[in-house]
C-alpha positions as CSV (number, residue, x, y, z in Angstrom):
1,X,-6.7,26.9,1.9
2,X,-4.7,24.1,2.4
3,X,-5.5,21.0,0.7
4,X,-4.3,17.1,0.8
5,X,-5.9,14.7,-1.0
6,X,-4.7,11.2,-0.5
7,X,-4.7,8.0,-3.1
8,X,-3.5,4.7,-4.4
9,X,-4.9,2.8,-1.5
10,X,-7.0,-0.8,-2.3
11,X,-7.4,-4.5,-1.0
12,X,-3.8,-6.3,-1.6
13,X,-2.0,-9.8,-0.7
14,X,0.1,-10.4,2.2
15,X,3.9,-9.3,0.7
16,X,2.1,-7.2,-1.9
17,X,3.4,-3.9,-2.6
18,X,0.8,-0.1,-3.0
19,X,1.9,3.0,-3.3
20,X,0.2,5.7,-2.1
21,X,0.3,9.7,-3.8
22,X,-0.9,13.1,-1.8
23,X,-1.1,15.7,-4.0
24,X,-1.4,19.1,-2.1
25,X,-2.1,22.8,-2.8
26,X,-2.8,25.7,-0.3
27,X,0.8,26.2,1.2
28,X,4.7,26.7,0.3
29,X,5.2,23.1,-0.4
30,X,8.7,23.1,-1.2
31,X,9.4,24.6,2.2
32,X,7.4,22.2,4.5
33,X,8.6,18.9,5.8
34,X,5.6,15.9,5.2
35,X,4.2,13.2,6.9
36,X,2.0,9.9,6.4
37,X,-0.1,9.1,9.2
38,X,-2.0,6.2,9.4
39,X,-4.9,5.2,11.7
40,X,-5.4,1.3,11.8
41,X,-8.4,0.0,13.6
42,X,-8.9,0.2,16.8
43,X,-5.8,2.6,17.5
44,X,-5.1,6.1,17.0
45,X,-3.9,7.7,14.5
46,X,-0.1,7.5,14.3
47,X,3.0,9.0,12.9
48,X,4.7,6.3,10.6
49,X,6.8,8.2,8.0
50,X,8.4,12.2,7.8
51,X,10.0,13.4,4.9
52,X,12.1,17.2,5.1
53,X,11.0,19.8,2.6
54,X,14.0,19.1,0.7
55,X,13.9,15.9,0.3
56,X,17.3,14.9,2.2
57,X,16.3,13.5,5.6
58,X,13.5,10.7,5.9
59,X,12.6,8.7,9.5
60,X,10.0,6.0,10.1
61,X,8.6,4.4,12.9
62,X,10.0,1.2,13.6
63,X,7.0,-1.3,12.0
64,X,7.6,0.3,8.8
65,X,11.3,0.7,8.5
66,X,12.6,-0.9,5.7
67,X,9.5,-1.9,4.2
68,X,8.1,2.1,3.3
69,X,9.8,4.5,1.9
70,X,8.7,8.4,1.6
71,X,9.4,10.6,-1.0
72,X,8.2,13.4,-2.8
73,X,8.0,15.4,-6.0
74,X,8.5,19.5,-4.9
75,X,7.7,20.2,-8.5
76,X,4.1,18.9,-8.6
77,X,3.7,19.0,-5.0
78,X,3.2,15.6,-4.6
79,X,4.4,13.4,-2.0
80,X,4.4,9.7,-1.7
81,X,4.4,6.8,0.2
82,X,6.0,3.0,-1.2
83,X,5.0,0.2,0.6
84,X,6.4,-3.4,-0.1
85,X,6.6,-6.0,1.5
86,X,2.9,-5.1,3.2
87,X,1.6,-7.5,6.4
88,X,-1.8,-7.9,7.3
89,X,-1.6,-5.5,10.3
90,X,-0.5,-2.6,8.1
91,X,-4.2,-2.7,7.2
92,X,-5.6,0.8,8.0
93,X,-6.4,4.2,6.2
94,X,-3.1,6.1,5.3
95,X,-3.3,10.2,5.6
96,X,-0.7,12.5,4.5
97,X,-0.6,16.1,6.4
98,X,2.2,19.3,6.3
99,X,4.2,20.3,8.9
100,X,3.1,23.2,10.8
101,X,-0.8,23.1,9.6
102,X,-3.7,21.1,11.3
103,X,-5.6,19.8,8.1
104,X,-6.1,16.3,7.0
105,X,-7.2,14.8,3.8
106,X,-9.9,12.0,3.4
107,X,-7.4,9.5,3.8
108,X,-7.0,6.4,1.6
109,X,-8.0,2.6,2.8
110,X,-5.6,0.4,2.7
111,X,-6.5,-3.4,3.2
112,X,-4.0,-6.3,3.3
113,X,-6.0,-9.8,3.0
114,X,-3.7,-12.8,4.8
């Protein structure tokens, strides 16, 4: 059973800074590329960050770009998800999800205050 449970989100300052964890179990973690998603109000859900398995090729979408940066830990099957430099429109709830499988976690709020 795959598993992604998403944290680290809260209420920060314009130009503040969060980083946000997904620890997983369920699936080969090591061998599956990852992904933060996040859903900001009124929208849909959207792709914002991928990550390969290894660890060697990253891509954002363009709003994030240089402000985010995805990583990830293949020995505690953790990935992760920097944000500086955060603008009030990044304000949404963040969800991490594998390659290849169709389950989400709960998803973490994240809230930036102008």
């Amino acid at each position: 059973q795959v598993l992604l449970v998403e944290s680290g989100g809260g209420l920060v300052q314009a130009g503040g800074t969060l980083r946000l964890s997904c620890a997983t179990s369920g699936f080969e973690f090591s061998a599956s590329a990852m992904n933060w998603y996040r859903q900001t109000p009124g929208n849909e859900r959207e792709l914002i960050a991928f990550i390969s398995g290894k660890g060697g090729s990253t891509n954002y979408v363009d709003s994030v770009r240089g402000r985010f940066t995805i990583s990830r830990d293949n020995t505690k099957n953790m990935a992760y998800l920097q944000m500086n430099s955060l603008k009030p429109e990044d304000t949404g709830v963040y969800y991490c999800r594998a390659t290849g499988y169709l389950d989400w976690g709960q998803g973490t709020q994240v809230t930036v205050a102008s």
